[in-house]
VONU-833147 format. One record per residue (C-alpha): residue number from 1; x, y, z. Coordinates in nm, 2 decimals, always signed. Layout:
+-----+--------+--------+--------+
! seq !     px !     py !     pz !
+-----+--------+--------+--------+
! NUM !      X !      Y !      Z !
...
+-----+--------+--------+--------+
END
This chain:
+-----+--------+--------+--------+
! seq !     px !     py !     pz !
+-----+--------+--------+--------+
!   1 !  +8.17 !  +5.57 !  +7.01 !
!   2 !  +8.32 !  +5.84 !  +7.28 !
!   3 !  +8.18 !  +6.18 !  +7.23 !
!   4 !  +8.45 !  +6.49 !  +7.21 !
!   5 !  +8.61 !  +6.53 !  +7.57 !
!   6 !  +8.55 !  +6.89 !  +7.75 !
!   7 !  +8.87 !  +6.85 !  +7.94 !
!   8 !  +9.14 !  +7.09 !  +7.87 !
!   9 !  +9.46 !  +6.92 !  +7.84 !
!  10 !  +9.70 !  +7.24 !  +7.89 !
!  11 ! +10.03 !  +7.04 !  +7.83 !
!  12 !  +9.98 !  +7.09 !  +7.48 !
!  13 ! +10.23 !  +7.34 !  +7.32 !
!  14 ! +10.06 !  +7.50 !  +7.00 !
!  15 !  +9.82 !  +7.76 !  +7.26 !
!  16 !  +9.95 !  +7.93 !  +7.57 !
!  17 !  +9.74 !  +7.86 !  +7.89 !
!  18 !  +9.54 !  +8.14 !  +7.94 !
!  19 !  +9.43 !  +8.14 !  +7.61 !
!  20 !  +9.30 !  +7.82 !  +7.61 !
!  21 !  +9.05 !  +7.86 !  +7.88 !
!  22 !  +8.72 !  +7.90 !  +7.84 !
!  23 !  +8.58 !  +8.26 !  +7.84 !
!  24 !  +8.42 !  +8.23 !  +8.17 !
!  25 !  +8.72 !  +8.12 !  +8.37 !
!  26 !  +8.89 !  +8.41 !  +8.16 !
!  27 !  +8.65 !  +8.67 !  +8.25 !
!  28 !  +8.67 !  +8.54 !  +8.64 !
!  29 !  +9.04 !  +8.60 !  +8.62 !
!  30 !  +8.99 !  +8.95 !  +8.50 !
!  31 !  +8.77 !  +9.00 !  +8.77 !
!  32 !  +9.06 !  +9.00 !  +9.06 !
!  33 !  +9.25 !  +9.19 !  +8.82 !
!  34 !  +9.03 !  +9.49 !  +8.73 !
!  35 !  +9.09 !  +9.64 !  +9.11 !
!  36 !  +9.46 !  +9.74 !  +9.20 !
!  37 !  +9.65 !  +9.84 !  +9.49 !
!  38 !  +9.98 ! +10.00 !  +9.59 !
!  39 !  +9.95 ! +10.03 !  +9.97 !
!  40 ! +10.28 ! +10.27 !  +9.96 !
!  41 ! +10.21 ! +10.49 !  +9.69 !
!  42 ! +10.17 ! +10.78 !  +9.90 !
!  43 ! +10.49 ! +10.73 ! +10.03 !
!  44 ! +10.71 ! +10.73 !  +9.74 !
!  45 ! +10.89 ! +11.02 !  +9.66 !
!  46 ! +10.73 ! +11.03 !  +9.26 !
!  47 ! +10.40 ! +11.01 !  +9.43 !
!  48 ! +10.13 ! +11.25 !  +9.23 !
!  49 !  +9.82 ! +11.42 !  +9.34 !
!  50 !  +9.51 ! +11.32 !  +9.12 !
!  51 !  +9.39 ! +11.54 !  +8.88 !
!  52 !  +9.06 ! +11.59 !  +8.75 !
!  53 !  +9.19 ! +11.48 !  +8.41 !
!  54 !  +9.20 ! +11.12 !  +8.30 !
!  55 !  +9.56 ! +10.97 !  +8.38 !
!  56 !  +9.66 ! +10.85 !  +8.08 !
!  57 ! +10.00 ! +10.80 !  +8.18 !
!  58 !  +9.86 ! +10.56 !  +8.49 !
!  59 !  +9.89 ! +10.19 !  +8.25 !
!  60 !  +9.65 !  +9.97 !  +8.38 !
!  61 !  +9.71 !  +9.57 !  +8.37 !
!  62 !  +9.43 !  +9.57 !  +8.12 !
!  63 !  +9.68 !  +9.79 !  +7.89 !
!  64 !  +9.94 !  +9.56 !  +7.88 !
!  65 !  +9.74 !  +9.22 !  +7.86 !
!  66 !  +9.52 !  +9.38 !  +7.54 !
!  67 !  +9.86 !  +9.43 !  +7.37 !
!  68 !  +9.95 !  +9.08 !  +7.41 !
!  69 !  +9.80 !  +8.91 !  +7.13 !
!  70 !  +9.44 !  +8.95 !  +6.93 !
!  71 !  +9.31 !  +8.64 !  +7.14 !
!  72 !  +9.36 !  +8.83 !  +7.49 !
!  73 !  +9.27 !  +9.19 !  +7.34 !
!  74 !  +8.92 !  +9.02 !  +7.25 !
!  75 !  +8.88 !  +8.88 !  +7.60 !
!  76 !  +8.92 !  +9.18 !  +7.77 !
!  77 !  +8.72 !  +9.39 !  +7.56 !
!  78 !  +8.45 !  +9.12 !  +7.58 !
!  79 !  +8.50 !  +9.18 !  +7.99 !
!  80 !  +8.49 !  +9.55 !  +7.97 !
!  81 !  +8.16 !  +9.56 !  +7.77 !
!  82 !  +7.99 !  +9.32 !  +7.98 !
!  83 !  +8.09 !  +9.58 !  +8.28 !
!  84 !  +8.02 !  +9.83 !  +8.16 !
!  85 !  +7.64 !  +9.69 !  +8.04 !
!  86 !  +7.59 !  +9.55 !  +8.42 !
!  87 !  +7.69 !  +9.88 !  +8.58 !
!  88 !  +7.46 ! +10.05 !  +8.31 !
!  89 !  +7.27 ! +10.25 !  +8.57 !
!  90 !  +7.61 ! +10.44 !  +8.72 !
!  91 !  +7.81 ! +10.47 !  +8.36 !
!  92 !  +7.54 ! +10.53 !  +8.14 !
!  93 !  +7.70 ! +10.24 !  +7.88 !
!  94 !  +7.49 ! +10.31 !  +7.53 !
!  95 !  +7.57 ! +10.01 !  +7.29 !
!  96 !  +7.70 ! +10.10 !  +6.94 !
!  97 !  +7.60 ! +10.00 !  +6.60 !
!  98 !  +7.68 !  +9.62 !  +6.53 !
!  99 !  +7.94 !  +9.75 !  +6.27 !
! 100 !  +8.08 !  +9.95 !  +6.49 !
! 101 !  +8.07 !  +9.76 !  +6.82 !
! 102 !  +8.32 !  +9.53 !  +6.71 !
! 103 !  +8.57 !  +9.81 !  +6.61 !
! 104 !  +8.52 !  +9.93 !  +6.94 !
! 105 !  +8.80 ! +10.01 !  +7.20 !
! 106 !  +8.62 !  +9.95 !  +7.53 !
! 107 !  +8.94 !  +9.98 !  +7.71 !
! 108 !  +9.03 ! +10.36 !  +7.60 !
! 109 !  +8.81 ! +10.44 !  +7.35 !
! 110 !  +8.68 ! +10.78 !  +7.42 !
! 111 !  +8.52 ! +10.88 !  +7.71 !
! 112 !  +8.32 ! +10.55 !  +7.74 !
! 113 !  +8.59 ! +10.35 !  +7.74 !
! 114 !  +8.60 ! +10.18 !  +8.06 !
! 115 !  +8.92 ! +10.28 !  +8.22 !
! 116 !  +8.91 ! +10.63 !  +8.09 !
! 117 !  +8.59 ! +10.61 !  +8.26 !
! 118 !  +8.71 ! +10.51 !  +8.60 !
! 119 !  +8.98 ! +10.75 !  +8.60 !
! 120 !  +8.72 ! +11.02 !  +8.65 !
! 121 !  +8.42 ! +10.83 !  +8.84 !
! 122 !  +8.38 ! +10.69 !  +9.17 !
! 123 !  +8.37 ! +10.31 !  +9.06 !
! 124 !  +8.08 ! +10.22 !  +9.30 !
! 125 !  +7.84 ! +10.50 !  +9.24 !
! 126 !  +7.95 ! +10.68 !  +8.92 !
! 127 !  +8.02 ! +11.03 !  +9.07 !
! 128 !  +8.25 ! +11.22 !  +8.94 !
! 129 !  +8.53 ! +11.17 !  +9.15 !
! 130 !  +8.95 ! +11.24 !  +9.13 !
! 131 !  +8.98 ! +11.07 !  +9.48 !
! 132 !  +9.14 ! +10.70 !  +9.55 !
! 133 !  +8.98 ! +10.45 !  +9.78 !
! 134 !  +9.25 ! +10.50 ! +10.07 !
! 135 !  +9.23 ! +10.06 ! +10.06 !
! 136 !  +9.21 ! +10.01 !  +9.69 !
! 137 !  +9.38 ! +10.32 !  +9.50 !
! 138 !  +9.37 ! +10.20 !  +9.20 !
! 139 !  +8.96 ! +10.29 !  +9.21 !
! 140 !  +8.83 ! +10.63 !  +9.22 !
! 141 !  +8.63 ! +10.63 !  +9.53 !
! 142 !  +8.42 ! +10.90 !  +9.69 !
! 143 !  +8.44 ! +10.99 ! +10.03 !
! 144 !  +8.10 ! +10.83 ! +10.12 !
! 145 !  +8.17 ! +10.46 !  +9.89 !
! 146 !  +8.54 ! +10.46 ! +10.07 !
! 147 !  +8.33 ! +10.47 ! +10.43 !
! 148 !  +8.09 ! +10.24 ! +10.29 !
! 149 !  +8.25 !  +9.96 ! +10.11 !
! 150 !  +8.58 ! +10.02 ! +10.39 !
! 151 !  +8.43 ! +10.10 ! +10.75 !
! 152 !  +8.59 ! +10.09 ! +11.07 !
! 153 !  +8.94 ! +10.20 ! +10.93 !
! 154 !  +9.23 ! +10.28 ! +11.17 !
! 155 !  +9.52 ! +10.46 ! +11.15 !
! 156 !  +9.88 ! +10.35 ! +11.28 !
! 157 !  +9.90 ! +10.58 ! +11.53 !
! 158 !  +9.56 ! +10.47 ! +11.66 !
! 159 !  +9.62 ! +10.12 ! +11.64 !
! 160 !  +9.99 ! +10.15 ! +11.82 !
! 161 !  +9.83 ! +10.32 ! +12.08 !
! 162 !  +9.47 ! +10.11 ! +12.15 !
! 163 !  +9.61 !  +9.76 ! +12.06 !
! 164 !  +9.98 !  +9.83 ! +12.22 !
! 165 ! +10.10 !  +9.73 ! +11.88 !
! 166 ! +10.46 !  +9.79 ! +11.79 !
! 167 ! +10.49 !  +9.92 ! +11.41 !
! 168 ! +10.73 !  +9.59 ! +11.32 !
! 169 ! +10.42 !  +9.45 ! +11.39 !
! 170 ! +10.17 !  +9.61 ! +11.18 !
! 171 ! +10.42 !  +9.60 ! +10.90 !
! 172 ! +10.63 !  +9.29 ! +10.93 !
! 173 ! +10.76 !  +9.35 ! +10.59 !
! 174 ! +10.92 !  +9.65 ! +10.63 !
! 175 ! +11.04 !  +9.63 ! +10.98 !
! 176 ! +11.17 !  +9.24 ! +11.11 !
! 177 ! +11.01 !  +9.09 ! +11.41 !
! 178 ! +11.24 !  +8.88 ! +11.58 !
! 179 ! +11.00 !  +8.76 ! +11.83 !
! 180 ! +10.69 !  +8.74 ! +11.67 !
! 181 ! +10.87 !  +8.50 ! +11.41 !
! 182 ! +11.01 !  +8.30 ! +11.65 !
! 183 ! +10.65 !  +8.25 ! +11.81 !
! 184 ! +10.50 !  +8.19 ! +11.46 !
! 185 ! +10.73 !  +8.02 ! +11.26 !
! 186 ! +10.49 !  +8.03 ! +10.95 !
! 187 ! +10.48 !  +8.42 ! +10.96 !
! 188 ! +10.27 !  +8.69 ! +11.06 !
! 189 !  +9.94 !  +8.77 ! +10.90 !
! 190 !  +9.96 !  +9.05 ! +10.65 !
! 191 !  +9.71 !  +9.34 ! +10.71 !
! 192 !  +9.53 !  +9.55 ! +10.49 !
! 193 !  +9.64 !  +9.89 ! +10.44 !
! 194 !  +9.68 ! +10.17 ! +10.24 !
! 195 !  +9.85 ! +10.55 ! +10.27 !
! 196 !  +9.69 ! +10.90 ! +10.15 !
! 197 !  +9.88 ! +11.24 ! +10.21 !
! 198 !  +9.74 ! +11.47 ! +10.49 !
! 199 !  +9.87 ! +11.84 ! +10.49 !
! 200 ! +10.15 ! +11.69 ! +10.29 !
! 201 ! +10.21 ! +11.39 ! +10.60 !
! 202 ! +10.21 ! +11.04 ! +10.46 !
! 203 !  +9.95 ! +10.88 ! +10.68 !
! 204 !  +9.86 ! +10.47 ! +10.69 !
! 205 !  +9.55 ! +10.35 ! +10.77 !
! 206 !  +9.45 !  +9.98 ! +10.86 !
! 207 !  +9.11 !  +9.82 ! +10.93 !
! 208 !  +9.02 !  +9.77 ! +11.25 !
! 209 !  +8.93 !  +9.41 ! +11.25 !
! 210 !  +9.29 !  +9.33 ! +11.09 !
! 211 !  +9.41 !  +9.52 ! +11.38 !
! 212 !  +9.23 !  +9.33 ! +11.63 !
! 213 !  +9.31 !  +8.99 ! +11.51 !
! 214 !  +9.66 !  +9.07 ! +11.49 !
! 215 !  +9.66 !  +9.23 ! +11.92 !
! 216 !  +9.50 !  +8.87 ! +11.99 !
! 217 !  +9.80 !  +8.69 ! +11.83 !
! 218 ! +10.05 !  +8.92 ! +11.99 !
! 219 !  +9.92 !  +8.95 ! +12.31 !
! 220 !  +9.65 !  +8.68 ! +12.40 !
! 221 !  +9.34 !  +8.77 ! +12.59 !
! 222 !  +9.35 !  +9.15 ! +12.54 !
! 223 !  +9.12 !  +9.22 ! +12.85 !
! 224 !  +9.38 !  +9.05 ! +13.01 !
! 225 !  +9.69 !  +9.23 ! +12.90 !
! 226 !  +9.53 !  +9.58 ! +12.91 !
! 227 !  +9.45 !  +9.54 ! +13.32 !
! 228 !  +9.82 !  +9.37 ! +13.32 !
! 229 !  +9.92 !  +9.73 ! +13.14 !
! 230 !  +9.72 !  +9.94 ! +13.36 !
! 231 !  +9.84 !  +9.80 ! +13.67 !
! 232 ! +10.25 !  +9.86 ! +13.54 !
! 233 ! +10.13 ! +10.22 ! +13.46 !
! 234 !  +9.99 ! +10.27 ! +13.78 !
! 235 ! +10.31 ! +10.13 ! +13.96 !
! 236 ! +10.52 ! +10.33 ! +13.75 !
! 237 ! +10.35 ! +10.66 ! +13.84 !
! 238 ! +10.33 ! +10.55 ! +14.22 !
! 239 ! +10.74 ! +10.55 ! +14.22 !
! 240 ! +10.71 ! +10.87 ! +14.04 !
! 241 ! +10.55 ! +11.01 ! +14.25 !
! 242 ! +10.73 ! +10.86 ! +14.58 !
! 243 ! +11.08 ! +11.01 ! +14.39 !
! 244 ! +10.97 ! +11.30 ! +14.34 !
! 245 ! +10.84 ! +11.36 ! +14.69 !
! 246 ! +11.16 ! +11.26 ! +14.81 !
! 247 ! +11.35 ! +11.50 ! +14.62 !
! 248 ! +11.14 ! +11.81 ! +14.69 !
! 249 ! +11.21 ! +11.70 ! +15.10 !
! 250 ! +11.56 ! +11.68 ! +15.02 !
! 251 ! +11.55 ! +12.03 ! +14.85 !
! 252 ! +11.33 ! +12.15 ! +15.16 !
! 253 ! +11.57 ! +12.02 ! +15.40 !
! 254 ! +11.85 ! +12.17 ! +15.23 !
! 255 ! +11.68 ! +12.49 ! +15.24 !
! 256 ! +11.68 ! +12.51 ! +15.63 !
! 257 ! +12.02 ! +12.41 ! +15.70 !
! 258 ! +12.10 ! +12.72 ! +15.43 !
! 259 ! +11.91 ! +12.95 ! +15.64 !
! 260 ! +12.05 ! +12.79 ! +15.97 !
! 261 ! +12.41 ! +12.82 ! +15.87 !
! 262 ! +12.32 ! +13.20 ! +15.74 !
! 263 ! +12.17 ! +13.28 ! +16.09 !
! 264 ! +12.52 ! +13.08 ! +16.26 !
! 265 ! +12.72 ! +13.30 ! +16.04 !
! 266 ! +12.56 ! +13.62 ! +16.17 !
! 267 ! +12.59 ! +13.50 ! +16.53 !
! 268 ! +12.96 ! +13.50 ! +16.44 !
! 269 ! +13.02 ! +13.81 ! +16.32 !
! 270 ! +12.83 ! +13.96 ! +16.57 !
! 271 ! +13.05 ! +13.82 ! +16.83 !
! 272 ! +13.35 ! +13.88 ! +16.69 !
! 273 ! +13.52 ! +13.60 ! +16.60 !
! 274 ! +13.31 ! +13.28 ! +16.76 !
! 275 ! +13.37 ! +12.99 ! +16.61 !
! 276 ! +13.07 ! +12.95 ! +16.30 !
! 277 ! +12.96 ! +12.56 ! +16.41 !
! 278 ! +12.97 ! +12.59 ! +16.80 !
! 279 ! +12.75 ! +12.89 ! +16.75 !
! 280 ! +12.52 ! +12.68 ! +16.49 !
! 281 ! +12.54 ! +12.44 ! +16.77 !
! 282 ! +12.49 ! +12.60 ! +17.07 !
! 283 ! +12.17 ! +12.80 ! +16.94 !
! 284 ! +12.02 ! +12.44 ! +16.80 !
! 285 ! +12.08 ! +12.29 ! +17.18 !
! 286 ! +11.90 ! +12.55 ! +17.34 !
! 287 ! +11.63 ! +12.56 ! +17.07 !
! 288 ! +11.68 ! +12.84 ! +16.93 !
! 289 ! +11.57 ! +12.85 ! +16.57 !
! 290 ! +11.67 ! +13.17 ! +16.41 !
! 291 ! +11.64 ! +13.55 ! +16.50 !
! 292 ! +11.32 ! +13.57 ! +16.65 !
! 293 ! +11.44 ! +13.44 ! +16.99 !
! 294 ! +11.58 ! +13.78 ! +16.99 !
! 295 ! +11.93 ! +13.67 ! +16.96 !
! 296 ! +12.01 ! +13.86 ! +16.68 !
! 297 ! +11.87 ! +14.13 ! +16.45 !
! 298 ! +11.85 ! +14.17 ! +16.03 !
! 299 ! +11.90 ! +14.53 ! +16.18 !
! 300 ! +12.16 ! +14.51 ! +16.42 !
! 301 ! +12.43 ! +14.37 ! +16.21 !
! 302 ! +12.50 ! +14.64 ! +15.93 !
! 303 ! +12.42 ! +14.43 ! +15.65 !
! 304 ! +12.55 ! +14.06 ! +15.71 !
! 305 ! +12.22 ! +13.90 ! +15.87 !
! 306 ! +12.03 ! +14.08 ! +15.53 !
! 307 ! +12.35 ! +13.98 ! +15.26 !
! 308 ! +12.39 ! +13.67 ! +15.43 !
! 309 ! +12.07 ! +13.53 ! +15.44 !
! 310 ! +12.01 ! +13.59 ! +15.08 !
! 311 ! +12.26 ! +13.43 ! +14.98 !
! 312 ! +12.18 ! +13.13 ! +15.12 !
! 313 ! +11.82 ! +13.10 ! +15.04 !
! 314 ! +11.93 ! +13.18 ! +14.68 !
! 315 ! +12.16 ! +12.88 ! +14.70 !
! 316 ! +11.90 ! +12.68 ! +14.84 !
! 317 ! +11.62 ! +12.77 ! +14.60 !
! 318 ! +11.88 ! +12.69 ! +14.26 !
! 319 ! +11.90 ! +12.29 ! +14.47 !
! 320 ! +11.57 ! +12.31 ! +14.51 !
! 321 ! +11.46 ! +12.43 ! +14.13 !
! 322 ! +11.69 ! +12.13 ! +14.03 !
! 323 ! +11.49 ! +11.87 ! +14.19 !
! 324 ! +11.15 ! +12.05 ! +14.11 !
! 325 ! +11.28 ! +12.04 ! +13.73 !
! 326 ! +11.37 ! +11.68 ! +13.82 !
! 327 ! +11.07 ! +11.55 ! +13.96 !
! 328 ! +10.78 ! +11.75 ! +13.86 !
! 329 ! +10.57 ! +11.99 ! +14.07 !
! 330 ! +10.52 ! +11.99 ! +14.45 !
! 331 ! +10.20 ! +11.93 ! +14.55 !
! 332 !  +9.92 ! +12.21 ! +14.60 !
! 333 !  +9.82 ! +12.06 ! +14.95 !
! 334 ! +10.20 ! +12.02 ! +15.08 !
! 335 ! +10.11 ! +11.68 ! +15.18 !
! 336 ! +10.33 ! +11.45 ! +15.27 !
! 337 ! +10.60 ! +11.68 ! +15.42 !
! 338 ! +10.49 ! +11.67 ! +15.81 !
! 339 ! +10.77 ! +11.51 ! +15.89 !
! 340 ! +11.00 ! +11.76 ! +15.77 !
! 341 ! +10.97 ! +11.98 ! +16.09 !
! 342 ! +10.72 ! +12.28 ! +16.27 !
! 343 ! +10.63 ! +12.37 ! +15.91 !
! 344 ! +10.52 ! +12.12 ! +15.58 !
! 345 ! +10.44 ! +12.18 ! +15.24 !
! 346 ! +10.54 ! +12.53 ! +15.06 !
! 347 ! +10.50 ! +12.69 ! +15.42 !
! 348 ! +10.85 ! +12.55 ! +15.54 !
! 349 ! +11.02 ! +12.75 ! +15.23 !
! 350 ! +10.92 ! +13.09 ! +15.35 !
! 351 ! +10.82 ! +13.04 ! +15.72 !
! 352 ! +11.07 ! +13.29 ! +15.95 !
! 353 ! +11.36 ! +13.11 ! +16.13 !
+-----+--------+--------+--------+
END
């Protein structure tokens, strides 16, 4: 004759299915569901601070799954005693009478209760403790058990700018990537992360080796694509630096056709009426540059070489702020301007004509 079968034939209507587990498989279950997470929590606008008083408006799964029916509420105060007894050595668990014990509310009875407990301890080394595990925030955590148990975190910023990560990447479920999908149809690994406030700024932290796996996916052989970055960057500031020099020439040029003219102008009025370009002209054939070939004075004309002049130059030096505003400083060393003429660099602005 067949012995009773162990199987578990969960078809059957008369018990739910959790119930009819074993306590074991119960108590494993309760395991996963004893640590919580809400990796946005900082960032929603009902977000509090913890206190140093137990949050007793913060319902725990636990809460709601003792309520359910006596058969539950005896499992997962059977769960929270055998906790509380194995981390004996961090919450200092003293066992009741046997008339009382099974009175007891190990959930939130008193102090001892276990979730009372954790609202005011550090979970992994029974401190006393009002701050969240920045990947688990459903734990108290102290600062040393969050480095510990959660080393090598990251934070966005970090990983956007060391793993050229886009944030519709790190968070897929917030922001859609297009192309990312479209290379992996079965959709992109979710990371880790959590948020904690810093001088009132919602920051997010992810682990690094999330990070890392997710920059291989992206962008294959990151060795690879960082020398592939470098070299763009390097271009880019090479044509920088190629535009800018050409607009600080231009500006320089511009500068001694101002003066030139200024000096032609002069040349005019001191001889009474000749015509401003032939002047210009003739002085440039003979090679004449300015006023010291002796052809005309600042001091000889009452005025007009002195008012003329600075006009121009002021003219020429609002072009030439322009470009500079443009195109970044000129260099210290005036290199690269040799070919403008007798003078290069910052010499040719203020050399005498």
């Amino acid at each position: 004759m067949a012995g009773p079968s162990n199987t578990i034939d969960l078809t059957k209507e008369p018990k739910d299915h959790l119930t009819a587990l074993p306590s074991e498989l119960q108590h494993e279950i309760l395991d996963y569901l004893f640590p919580t997470h809400d990796p946005d929590a900082a960032a929603k606008a009902n977000y509090v601070a913890p206190s140093n008083q137990p949050d007793t408006k913060r319902h725990h799964s636990f809460d709601a799954l003792a309520a359910t029916c006596h058969a539950l509420r005896d499992g997962t105060f059977s769960w929270a005693r055998l906790w509380l007894i194995r981390h004996q050595e961090i919450t200092n668990y003293l066992p009741a009478r046997p008339e009382l014990q099974k009175k007891r509310d190990f959930l939130r009875g008193g102090p001892s209760g276990l979730l009372n407990w954790m609202d005011r301890h550090c979970v992994f080394c029974g401190k006393k403790s009002i701050r969240t595990a920045i990947m688990m925030n459903g734990l108290r955590c102290c600062r040393d058990c969050d480095g510990k148990h959660w080393p090598e975190k990251i934070t966005k910023t970090d990983a956007k700018a060391q793993y050229d990560l886009k944030e519709n990447q790190l968070l897929p479920n917030q922001h859609p990537a297009a192309k990312m999908l479209n290379r992996h149809p079965g959709g992109l690994p979710v990371l880790r992360y959590g948020t904690y406030m810093v001088s009132s700024v919602v920051t997010t932290m992810f682990m690094r080796s999330d990070v890392e796996a997710l920059a291989k996916l992206a962008h294959g052989d990151l060795k690879a694509h960082f020398a592939k970055r470098e070299a763009a960057r390097e271009e880019r500031k090479t044509k920088m630096a190629e535009n800018r020099a050409k607009k600080v020439a231009q500006a320089i040029q511009l500068l001694q056709h101002e003066r030139y003219a200024a000096d032609g102008f002069v040349e005019v009025q001191r001889t009474s009426g000749t015509d401003c370009v032939a002047a210009y002209d003739t002085r440039r054939a003979h090679g004449e540059s300015g006023s010291a070939h002796g052809t005309v004075s600042m001091w000889e004309v009452e005025g007009g070489y002195e008012e003329t002049t600075a006009l121009a130059e002021r003219a020429a030096r609002e072009n030439m702020e322009e470009a500079m505003d443009a195109s970044g400083p000129i260099p210290s060393d005036g290199s690269g301007f040799n070919e403008l003429g007798p003078y290069s660099g910052m010499e040719a602005l203020f050399a005498p004509l």
